[in-house]
VOPAGU-2260 file (C-alpha; in pm, 1 decimal, decimal comma):
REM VOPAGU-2260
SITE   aa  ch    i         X         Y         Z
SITE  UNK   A    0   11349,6   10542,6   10213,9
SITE  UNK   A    1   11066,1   10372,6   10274,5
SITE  UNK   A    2   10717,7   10552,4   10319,3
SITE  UNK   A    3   10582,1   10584,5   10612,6
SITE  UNK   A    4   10213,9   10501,5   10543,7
SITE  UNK   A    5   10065,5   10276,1   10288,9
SITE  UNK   A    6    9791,0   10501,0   10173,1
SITE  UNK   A    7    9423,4   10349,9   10112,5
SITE  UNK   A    8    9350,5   10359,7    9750,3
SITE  UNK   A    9    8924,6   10358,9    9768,7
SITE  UNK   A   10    8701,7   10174,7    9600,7
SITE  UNK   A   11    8411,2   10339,8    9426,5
SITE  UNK   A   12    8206,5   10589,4    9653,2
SITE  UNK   A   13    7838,1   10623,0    9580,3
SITE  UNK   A   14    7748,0   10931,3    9525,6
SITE  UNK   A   15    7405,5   11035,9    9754,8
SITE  UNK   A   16    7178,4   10942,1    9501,6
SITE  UNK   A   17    6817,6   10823,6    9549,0
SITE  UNK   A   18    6783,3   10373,8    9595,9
SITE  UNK   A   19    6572,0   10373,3    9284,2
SITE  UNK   A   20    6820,8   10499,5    9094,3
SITE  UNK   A   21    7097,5   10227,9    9214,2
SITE  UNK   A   22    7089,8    9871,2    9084,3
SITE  UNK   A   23    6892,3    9569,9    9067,4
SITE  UNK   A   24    6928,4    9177,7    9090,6
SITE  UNK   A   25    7160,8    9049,9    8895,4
SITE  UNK   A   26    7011,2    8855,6    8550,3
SITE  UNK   A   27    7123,0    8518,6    8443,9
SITE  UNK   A   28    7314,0    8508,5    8146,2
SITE  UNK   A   29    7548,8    8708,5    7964,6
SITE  UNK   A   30    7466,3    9143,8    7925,9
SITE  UNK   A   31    7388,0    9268,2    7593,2
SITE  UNK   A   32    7568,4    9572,6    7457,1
SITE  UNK   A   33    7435,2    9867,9    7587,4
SITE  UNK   A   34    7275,7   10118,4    7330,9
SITE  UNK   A   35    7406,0   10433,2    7572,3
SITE  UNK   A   36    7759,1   10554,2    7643,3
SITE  UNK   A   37    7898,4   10667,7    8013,8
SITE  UNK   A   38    8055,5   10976,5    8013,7
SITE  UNK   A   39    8401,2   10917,2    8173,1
SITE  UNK   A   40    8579,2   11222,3    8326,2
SITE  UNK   A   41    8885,7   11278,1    8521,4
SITE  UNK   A   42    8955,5   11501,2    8799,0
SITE  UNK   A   43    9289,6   11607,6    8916,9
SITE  UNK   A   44    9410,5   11763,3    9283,7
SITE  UNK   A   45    9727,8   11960,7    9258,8
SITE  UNK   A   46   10064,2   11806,4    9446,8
SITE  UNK   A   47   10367,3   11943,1    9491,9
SITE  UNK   A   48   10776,3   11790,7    9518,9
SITE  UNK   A   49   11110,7   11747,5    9336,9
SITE  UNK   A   50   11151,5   11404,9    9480,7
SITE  UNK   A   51   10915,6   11085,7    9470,9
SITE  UNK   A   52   10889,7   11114,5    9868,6
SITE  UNK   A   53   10789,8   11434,0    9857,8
SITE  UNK   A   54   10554,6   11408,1    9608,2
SITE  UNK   A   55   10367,8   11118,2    9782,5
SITE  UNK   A   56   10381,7   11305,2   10118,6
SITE  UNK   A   57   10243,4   11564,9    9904,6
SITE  UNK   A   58    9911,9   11290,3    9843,5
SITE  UNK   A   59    9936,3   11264,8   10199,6
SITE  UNK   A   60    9838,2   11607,4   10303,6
SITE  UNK   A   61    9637,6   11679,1    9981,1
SITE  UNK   A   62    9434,1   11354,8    9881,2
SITE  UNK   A   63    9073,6   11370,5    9906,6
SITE  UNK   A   64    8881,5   11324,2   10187,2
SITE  UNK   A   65    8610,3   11113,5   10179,7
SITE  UNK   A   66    8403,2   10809,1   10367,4
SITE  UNK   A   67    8470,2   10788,4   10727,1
SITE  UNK   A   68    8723,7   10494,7   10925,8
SITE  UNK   A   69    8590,2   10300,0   11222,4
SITE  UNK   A   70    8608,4   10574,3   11470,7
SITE  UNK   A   71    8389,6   10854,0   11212,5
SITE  UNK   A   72    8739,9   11037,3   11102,9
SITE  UNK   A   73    8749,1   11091,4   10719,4
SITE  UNK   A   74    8990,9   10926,3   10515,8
SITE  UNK   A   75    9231,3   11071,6   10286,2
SITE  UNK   A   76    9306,9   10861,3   10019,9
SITE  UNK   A   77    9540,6   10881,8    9687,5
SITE  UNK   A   78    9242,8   10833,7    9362,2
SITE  UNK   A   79    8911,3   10742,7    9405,4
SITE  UNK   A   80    8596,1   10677,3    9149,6
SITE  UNK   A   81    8245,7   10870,7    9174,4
SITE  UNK   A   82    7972,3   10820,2    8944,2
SITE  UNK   A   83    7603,5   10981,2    8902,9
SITE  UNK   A   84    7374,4   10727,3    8783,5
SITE  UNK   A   85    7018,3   10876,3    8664,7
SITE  UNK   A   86    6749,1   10709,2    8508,2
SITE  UNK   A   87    6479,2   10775,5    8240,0
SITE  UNK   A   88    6205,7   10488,2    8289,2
SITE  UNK   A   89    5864,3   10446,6    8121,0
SITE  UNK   A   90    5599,2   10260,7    8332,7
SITE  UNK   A   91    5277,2   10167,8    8182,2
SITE  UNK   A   92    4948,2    9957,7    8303,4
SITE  UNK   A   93    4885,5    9714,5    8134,2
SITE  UNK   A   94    4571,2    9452,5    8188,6
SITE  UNK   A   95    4596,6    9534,1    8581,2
SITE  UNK   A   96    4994,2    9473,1    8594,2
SITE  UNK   A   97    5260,4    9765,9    8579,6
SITE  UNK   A   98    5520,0    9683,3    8336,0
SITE  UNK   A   99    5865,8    9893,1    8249,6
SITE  UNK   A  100    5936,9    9924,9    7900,8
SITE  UNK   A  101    6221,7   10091,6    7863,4
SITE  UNK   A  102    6496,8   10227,6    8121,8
SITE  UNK   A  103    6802,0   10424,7    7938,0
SITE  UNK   A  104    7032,6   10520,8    8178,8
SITE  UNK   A  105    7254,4   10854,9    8205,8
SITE  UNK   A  106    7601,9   10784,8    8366,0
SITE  UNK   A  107    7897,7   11005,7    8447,4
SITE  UNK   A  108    8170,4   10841,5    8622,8
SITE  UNK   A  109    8451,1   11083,2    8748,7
SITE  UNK   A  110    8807,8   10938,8    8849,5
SITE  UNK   A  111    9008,1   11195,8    9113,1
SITE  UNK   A  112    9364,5   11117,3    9056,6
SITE  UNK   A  113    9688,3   11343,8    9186,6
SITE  UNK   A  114    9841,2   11586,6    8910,7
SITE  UNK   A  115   10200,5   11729,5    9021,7
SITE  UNK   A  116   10148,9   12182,8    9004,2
SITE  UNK   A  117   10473,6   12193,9    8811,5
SITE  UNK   A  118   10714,4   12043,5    8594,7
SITE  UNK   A  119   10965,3   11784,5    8712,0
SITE  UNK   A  120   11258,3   11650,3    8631,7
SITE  UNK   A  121   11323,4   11387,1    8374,5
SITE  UNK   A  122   11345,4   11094,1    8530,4
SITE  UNK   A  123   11139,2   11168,5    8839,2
SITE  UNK   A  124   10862,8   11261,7    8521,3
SITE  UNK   A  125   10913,7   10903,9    8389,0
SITE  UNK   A  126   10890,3   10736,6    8727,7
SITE  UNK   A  127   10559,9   11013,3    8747,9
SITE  UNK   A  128   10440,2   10890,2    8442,4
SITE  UNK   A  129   10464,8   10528,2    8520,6
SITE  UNK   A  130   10285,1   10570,0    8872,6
SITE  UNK   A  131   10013,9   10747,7    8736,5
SITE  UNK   A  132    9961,3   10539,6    8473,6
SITE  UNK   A  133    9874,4   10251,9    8701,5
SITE  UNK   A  134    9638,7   10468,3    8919,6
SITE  UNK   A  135    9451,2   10539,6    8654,1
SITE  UNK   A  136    9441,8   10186,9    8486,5
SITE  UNK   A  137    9324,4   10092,5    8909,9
SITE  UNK   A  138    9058,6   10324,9    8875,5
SITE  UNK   A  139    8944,7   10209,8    8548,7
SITE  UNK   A  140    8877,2    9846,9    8665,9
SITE  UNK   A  141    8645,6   10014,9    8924,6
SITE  UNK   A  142    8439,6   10230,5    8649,0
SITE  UNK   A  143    8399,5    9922,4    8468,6
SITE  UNK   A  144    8246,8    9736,4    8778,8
SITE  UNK   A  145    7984,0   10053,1    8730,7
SITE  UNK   A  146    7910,2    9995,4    8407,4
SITE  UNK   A  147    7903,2    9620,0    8424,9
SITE  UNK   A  148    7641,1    9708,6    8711,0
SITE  UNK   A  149    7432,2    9969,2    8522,8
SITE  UNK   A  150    7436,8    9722,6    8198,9
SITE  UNK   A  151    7248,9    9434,1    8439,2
SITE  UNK   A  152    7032,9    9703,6    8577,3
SITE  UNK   A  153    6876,7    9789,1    8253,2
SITE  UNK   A  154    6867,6    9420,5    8155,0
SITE  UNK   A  155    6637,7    9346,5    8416,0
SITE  UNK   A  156    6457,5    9623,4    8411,3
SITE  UNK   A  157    6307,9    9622,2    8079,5
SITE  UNK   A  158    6002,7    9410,5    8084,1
SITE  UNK   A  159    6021,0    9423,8    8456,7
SITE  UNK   A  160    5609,5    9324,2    8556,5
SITE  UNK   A  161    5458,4    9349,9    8928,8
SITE  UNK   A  162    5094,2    9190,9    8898,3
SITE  UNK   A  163    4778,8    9412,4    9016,4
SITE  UNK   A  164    4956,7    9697,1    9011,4
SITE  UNK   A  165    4763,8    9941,7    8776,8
SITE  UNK   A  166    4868,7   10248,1    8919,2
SITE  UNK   A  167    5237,6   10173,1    8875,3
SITE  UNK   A  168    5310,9   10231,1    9251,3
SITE  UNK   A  169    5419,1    9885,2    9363,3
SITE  UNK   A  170    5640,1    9828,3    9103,0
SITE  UNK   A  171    5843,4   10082,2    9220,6
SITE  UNK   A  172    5911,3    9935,9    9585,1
SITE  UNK   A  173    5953,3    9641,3    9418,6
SITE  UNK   A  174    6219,9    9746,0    9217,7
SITE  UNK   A  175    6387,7    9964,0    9472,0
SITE  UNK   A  176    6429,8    9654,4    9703,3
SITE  UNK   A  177    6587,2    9483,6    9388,6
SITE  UNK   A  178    6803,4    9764,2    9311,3
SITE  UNK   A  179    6969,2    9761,2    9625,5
SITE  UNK   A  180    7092,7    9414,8    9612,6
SITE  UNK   A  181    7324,3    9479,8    9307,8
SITE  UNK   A  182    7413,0    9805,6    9430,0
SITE  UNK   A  183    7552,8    9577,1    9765,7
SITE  UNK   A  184    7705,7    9346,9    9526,5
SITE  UNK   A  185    7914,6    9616,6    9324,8
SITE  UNK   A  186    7996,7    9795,1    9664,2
SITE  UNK   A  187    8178,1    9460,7    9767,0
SITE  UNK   A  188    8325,9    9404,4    9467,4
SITE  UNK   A  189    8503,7    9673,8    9478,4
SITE  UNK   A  190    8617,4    9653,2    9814,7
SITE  UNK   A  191    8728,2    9323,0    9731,7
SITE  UNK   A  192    8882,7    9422,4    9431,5
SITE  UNK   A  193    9087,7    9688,8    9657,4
SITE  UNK   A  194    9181,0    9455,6    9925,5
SITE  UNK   A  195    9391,4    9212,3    9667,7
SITE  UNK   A  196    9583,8    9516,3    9521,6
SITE  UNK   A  197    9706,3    9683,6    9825,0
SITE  UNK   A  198    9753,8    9315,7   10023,0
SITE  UNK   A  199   10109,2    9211,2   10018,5
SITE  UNK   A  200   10252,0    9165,4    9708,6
SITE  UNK   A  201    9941,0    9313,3    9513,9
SITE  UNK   A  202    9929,0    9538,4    9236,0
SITE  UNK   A  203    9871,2    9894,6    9353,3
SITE  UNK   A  204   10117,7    9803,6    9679,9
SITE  UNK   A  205   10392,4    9753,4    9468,3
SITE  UNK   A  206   10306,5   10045,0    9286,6
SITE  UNK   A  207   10357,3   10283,4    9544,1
SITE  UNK   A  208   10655,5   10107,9    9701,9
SITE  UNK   A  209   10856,2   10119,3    9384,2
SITE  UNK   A  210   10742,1   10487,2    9323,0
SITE  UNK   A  211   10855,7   10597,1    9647,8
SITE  UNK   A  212   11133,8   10356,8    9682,5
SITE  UNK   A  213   11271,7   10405,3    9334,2
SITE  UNK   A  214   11277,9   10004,7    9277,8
């Protein structure tokens, strides 16, 4: 039995979070090791079956709803990744320019995935386990496109100068503008990322069809 929908797997939502505290343009050259940590959490929403179909019809009805399709509807989708990205920055005048000397971010990404209420049996637990597994590993690629992002924020934000700016105000509209531009490029990237795993023969499509289909 095949399913009847192919459900959208998302790419990262951004939280509502202020521009300033997005992204910036991307540096040239290679990021350093950061000297901070993300906090990585997962979050589950209950399903329910005794089959594979049922189970994924069980994503169907229960998946989270989030983002809107073409006509303003919100979409339900199977996993999805979140993350809250806050920043600590210290501005300082210096000789009539505004220069940032440090910027230590404070990230939390958050991956929704599906968590069956009750036990199952055996071998529809391995065939669990094995789907799961590769929702997760999906979701990880987009948390690392956040931290890859957040890593080239603070890269070019330390040391970051706007000239004649010695009440640090213009260096923060300057930076916002910047900060938006990576935050556009991680956006696609993960669309992108999305559209060659669910496209035919990709990753996360096979995923689900051999769940469902037993294959």
């Amino acid at each position: 039995m095949k399913p009847a929908i192919l459900l959208l797997l998302l790419a990262t939502i951004l939280p509502s979070i202020p521009a300033q505290v997005l992204a910036t343009v991307l540096p040239s050259g290679p990021a350093q090791p950061p000297d901070w940590k993300p906090v990585e959490k997962i979050d589950s929403y209950a399903i329910s079956g005794q089959t594979a179909p049922e189970l994924y019809a069980s994503i169907g009805e229960r998946g989270p709803l989030i983002g809107k399709d073409v006509v303003g509807k919100k979409v339900r989708v199977i996993a999805h990744t979140n993350f809250k990205l806050t920043w600590t920055r210290d501005y300082r005048p210096e000789g009539g320019a505004c220069v940032l000397k440090t910027a230590r971010p404070k990230l939390i990404i958050t991956y929704t995935l599906p968590k069956p209420a009750g036990p199952l049996p055996t071998e529809l637990q391995k065939r669990w386990d094995a789907f799961a597994a590769g929702l997760a590993a999906h979701e990880k690629v987009h948390g690392g496109q956040i931290i890859d992002m957040v890593q080239k924020i603070e890269a070019l934000s330390v040391g970051f100068t706007v000239a004649n700016d010695p009440g640090c105000k213009k260096i923060r509209t300057e930076l916002t503008t910047r900060l938006s531009e990576l935050s556009q490029a991680q956006r696609q990237a993960s669309r992108d990322f999305d559209r060659v795993e669910f496209g035919p023969g990709g990753n996360l499509q096979q995923l689900v069809l051999g769940f469902v289909n037993g294959d």
